[in-house]
Legacy VTK file of the C-alpha trace (Angstrom):
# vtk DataFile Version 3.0
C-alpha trace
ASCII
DATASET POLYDATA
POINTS 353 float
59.601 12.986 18.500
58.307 10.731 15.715
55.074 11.924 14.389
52.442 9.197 14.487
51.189 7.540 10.912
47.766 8.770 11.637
48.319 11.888 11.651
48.565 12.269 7.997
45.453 9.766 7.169
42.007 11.077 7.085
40.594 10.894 11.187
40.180 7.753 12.968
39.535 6.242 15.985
43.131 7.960 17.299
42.334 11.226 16.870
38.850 11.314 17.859
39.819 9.758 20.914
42.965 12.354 21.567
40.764 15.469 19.699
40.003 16.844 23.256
43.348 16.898 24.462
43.907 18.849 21.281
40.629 21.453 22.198
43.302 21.478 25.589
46.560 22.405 23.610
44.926 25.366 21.471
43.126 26.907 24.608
46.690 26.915 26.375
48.175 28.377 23.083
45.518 31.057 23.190
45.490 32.099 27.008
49.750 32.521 26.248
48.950 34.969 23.421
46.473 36.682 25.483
48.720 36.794 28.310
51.786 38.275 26.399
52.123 41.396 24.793
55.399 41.284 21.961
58.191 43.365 22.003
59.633 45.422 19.012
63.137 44.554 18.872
63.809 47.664 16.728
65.238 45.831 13.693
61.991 44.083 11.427
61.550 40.742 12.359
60.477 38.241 9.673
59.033 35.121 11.165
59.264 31.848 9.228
56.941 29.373 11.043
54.457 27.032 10.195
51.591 25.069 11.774
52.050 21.409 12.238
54.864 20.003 14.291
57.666 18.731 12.777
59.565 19.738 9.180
58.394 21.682 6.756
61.295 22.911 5.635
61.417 26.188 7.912
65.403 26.083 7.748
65.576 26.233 4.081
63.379 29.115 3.866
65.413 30.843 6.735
68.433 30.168 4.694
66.969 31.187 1.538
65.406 34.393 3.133
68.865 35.308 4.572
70.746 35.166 1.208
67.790 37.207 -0.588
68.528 39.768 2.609
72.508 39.755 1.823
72.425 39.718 -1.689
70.567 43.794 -0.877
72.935 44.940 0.953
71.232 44.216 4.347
73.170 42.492 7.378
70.319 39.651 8.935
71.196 37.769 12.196
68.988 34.626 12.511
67.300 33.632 15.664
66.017 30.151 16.894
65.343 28.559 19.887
68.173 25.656 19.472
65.962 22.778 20.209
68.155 19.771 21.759
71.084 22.067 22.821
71.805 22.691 26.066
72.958 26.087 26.117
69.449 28.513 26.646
71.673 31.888 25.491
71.080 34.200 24.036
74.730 33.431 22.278
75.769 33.536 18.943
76.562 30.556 17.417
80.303 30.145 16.381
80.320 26.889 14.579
84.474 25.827 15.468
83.530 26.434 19.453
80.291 24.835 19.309
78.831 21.765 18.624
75.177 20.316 18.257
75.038 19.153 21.979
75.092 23.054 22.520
73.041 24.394 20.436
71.508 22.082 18.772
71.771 21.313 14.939
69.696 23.725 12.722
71.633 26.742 14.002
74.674 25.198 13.001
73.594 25.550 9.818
71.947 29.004 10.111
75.274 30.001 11.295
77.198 29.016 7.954
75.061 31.855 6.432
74.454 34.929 8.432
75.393 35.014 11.993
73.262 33.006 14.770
71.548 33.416 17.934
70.368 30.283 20.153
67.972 32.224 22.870
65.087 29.986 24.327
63.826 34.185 25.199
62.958 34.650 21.977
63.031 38.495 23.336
66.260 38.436 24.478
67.620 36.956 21.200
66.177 39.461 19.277
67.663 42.303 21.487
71.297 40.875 21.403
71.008 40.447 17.580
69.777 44.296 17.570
72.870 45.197 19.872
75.133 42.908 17.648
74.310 45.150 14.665
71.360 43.281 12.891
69.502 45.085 9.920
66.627 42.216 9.902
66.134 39.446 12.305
64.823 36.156 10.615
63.287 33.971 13.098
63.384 30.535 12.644
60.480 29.159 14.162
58.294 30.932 17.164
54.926 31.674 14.953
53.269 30.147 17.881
55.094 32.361 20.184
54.138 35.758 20.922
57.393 37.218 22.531
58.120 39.154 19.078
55.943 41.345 16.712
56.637 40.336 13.038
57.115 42.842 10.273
56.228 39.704 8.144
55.429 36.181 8.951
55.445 33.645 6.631
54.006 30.017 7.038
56.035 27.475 5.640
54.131 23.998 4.230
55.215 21.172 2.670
53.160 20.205 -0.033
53.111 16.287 0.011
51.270 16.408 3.349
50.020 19.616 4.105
48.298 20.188 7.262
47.646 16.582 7.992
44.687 15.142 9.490
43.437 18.621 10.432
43.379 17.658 14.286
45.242 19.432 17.334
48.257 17.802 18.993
48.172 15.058 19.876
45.069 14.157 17.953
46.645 15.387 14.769
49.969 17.808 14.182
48.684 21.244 14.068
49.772 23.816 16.436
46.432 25.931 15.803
43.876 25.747 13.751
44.484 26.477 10.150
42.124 29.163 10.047
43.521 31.496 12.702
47.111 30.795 12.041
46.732 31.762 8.218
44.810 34.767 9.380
47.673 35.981 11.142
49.992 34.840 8.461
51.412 37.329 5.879
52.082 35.031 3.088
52.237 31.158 2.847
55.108 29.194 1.288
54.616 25.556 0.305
57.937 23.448 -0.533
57.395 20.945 -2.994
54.730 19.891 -5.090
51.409 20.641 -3.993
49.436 17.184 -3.474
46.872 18.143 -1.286
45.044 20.578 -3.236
46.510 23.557 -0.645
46.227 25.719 -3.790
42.451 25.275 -4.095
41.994 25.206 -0.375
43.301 29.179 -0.941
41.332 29.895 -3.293
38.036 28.651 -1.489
39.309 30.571 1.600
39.708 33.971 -0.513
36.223 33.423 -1.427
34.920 33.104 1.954
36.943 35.765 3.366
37.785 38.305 0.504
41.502 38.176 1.663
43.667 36.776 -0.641
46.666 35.351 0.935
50.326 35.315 -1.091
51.457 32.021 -2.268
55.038 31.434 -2.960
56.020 27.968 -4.107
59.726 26.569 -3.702
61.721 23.046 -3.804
64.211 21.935 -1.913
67.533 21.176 -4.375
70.412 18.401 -3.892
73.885 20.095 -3.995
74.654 19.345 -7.430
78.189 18.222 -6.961
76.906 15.821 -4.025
74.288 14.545 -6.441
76.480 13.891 -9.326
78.868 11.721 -7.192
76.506 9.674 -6.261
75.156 8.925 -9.598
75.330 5.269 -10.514
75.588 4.150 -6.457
73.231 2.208 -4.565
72.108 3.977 -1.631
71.205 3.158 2.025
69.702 6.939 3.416
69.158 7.655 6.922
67.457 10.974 8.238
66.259 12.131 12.206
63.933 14.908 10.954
60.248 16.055 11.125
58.901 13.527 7.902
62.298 11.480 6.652
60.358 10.693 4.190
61.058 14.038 2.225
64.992 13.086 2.272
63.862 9.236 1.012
61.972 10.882 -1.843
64.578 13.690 -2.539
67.326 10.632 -2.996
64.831 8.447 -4.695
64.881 11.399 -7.498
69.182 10.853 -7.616
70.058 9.377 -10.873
70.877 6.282 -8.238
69.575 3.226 -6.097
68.105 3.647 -3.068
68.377 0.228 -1.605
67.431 0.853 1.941
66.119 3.482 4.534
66.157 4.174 7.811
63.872 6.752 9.784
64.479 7.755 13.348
63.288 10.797 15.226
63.132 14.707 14.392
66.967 15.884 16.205
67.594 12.062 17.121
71.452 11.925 18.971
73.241 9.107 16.989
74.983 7.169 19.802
78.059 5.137 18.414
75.642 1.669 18.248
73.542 3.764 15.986
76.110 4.085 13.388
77.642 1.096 13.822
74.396 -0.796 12.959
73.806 1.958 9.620
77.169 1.163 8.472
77.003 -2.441 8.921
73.950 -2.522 7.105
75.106 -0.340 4.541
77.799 -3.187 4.135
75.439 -5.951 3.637
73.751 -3.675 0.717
76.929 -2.888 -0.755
75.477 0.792 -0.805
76.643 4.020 0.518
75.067 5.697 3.349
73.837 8.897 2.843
71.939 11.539 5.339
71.096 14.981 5.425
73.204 18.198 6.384
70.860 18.631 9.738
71.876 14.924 10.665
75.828 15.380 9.490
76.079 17.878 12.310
74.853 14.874 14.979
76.580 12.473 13.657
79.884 11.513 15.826
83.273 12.848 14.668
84.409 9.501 14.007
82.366 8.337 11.936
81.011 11.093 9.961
83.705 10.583 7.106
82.083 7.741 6.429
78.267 8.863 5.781
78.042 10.773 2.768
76.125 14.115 3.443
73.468 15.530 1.019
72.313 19.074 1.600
69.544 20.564 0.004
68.875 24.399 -0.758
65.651 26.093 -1.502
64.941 27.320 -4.765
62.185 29.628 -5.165
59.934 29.136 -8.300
59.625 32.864 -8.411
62.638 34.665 -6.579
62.100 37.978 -7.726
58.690 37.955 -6.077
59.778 36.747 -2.703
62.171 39.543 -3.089
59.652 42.165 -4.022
57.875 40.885 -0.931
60.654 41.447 1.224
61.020 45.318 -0.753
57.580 46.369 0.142
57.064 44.454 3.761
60.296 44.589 5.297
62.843 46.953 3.607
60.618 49.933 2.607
57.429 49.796 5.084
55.322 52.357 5.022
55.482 54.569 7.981
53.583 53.431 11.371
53.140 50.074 9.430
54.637 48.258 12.193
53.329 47.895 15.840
54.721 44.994 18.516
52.441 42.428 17.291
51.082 43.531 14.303
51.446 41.640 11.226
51.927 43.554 8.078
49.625 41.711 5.699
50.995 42.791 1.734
47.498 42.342 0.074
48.642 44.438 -2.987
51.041 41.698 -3.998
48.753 39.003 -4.649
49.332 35.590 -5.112
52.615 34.403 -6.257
52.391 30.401 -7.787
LINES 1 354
353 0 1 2 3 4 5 6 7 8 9 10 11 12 13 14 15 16 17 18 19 20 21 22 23 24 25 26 27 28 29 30 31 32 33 34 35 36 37 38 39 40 41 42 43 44 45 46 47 48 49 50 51 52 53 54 55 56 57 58 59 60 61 62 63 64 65 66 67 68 69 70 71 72 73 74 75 76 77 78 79 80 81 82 83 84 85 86 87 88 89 90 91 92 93 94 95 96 97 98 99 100 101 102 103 104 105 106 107 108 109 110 111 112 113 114 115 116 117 118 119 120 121 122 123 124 125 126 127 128 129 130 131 132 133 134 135 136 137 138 139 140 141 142 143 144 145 146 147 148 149 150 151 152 153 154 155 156 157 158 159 160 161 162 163 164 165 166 167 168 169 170 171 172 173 174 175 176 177 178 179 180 181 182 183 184 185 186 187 188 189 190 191 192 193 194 195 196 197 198 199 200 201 202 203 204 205 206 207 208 209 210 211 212 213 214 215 216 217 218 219 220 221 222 223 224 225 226 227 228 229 230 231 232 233 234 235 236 237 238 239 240 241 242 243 244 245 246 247 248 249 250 251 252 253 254 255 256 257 258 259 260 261 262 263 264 265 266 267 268 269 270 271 272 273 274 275 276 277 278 279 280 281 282 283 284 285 286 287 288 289 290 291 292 293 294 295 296 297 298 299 300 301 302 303 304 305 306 307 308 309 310 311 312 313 314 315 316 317 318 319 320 321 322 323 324 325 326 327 328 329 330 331 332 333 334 335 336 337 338 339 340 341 342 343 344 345 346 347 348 349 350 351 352
């Protein structure tokens, strides 16, 4: 899917015209809460979600999360629902055996860090990861679905666009409405810089409610060696993700040229006429084409020595406090703190920007 331009521009005629259908998505998002009661998988479960549809950086954090996790000694197993794949599992990802058409392309790249579990039973996933040995599961995704209780659920935003026009699908991209989803959240993490005032949104909230809620703040790296070979270049970049528009900016900021773009859908298949037409055009530019990690993994064997891939990692602008978060919600809770459901809430760390 290709979120609509509107979305992110103040409301129009669009969304007031779709904002029912949205009053029709949150009631049937609230009826399947109501309807469901979570399961404690034993191990905690930290949720990384967020609350409009399409990227805002959810991966990253999962990765980021995970390596915070190993670097203390404790074993996490990722979960995710494998969108495009066509196995529904639960199975653990094992990145020579399988391929993007079977379990689609994020956990391929979950599975290069901790191990991986594709399971459209969210329930089930978490159970086989808690069989398979898993200290912490880290669920990528699923803060709209109530299969799992959270030991901690973060709510991942990207800054540039925050929650959009402030509408329901399809009138706008939210999931919910800010309000209740960041009163079930236990912390908020916005990637990138913060150009929506989010940070004085908080703030106004805290006043109104008297709960402050924890704001981390991150930014999503090139791989340095990646970068510095394409220093000097002129680039043509491609990307199939939730706003392509990140990746344009992120190679915009390349000590390079960007001399062309190309946006297609969030987990678009690249058929062979796809590339052909990319590399063609990346020709005619005399530039190199360039993509992300998430669309290397879709790209066809054949071709994908000849895209040059740019991954990005997360860095946190304060690590030791998402780590100290971690400490108090996840590693060390305090006893009966968790309940299938519940969402620990740490109030007593404050907020983190």
């Amino acid at each position: 899917m290709k979120a609509p331009g509107f979305w992110y521009r103040a409301p129009g005629r669009e969304a007031a015209v779709l904002t029912p259908l949205g009053w029709l998505y949150d009631l049937g998002g609230r009826l399947r809460r109501l309807r469901t009661l979570p399961l404690d998988p034993g191990p905690p479960v930290i949720c990384v979600g967020n609350l409009v549809a399409g990227g805002a950086g959810k991966t990253p954090v999962a990765l980021a999360l995970a390596t915070l996790l190993l670097d203390r000694g404790i074993t996490p197993h990722l979960l995710t629902r494998g969108y495009g794949g066509r196995l529904k599992g639960p199975v653990r990802v094992a990145p020579g055996r399988h391929d993007a058409d079977d379990v689609g392309d994020e956990p391929l790249l979950l599975a290069e860090a901790a191990p991986t579990w594709v399971a459209r039973d969210r329930a089930a996933g978490a159970l086989a990861a808690a069989a398979a040995g898993a200290q912490a599961i880290v669920l990528d995704d699923g803060f709209q679905n109530p299969a799992l209780g959270y030991r901690l659920a973060l709510v991942v935003v990207d800054g540039s666009v925050g929650f959009g026009n402030g509408r329901m699908i399809p009138a706008g991209p939210l999931r919910e409405p800010v309000a209740r989803g960041l009163g079930r959240a236990s912390a908020l993490v916005m990637v990138g810089c913060d150009r929506t005032e989010l940070e004085a949104e908080l703030v106004r909230r805290t006043a109104v409610t008297g709960h402050a809620l924890p704001l981390f703040q991150a930014r999503l790296t090139p791989d340095p060696g990646v970068a510095a070979s394409l220093r000097g270049q002129r680039l043509l970049a491609f990307a199939g993700i939730g706003r392509p528009e990140k990746f344009f900016e992120t190679c915009r900021a390349l000590d390079a040229e960007l001399v062309g773009t190309a946006p297609f859908p969030d987990h678009h298949r690249y058929r062979p006429a796809d590339v052909a037409t990319l590399l063609a055009r990346a020709r005619a530019l005399n530039a190199v084409p360039v993509t992300t990690a998430k669309d290397g993994v879709r790209l066809p064997d054949a071709i994908r020595r000849e895209v040059r891939v740019l991954p990005v990692t997360l860095t946190w602008r304060d690590p030791e406090a998402m780590a100290k978060l971690l400490q108090t919600a996840i590693l060390s809770p305090a006893p009966g703190a968790f309940t299938p459901g519940s969402h620990q809430r740490p109030e007593a760390l404050g907020p983190h920007v």
